[in-house]
VEXDRENFI-893768 format. One line per 5 residues: their letters; for each residue z, x, y of C-alpha. Coordinates in steps of 0.02 Angstrom, whole numbers, plus 32768, in hexadecimal, padded with zeros to 4 digits. Each point is the difference from the previous one (the first is absolute). Layout:
# VEXDRENFI-893768
a) Z X Y; ...
***
This chain:
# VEXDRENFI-893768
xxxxx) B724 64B2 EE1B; 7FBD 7FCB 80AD; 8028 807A 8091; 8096 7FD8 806F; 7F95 7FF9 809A
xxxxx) 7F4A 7FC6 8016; 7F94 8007 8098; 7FD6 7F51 8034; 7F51 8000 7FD1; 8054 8013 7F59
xxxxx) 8084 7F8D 8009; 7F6B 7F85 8035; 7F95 8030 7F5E; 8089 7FBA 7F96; 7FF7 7F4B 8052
xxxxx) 7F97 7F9E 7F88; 7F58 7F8A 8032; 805B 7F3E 8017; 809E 8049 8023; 807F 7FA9 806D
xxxxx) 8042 8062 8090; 8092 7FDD 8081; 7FFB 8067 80A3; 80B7 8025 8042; 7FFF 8015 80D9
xxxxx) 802B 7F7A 806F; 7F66 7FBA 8073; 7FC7 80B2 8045; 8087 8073 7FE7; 8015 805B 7F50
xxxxx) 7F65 7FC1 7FDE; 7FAE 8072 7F64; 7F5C 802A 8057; 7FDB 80A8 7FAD; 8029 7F88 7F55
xxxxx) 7F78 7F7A 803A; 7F72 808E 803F; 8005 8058 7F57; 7FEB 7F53 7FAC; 7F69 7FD5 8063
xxxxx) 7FC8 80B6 7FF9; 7FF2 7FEA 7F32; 7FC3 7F5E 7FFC; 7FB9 7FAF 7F61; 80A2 7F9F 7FDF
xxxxx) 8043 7F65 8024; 80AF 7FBD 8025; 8077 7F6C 8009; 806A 8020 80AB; 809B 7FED 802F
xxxxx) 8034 801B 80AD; 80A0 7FE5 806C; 7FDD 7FD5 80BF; 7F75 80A3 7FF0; 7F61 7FB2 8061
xxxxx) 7FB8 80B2 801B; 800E 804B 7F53; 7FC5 7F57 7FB9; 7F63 7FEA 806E; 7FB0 80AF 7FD7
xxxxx) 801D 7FDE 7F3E; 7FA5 7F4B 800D; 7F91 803C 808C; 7FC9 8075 7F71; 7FD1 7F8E 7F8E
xxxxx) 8084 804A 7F98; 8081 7F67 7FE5; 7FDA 7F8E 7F93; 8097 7F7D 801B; 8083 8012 807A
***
């Protein structure tokens, strides 16, 4: 059984490599920085992205070379 809490690191490690990912937030507020950092900080996957009116969020992740489609 998978714990009832995970640290975000963790949470991150369960994303798979061509996964699609939608970012919640509205244009800069709510947006999930911590959630983007510890995606570029593990690198060595690649995602689909999804993102509402979130130009901050979704510039690091492509600036990172991270997003494969958006």
């Amino acid at each position: 059984m998978r714990p009832k809490f995970l640290t975000l690191s963790e949470a991150i490690e369960t994303v798979s490599d061509g996964a699609c990912l939608a970012l919640g937030g509205f244009d800069m507020v709510r947006a999930p920085i911590a959630l983007v950092c510890e995606l570029i900080r593990q690198a060595g996957r690649v995602f689909e992205l999804v993102s509402t009116p979130n130009p901050l969020a979704a510039d690091f992740l492509i600036g990172a070379g991270i997003v494969q489609k958006a």
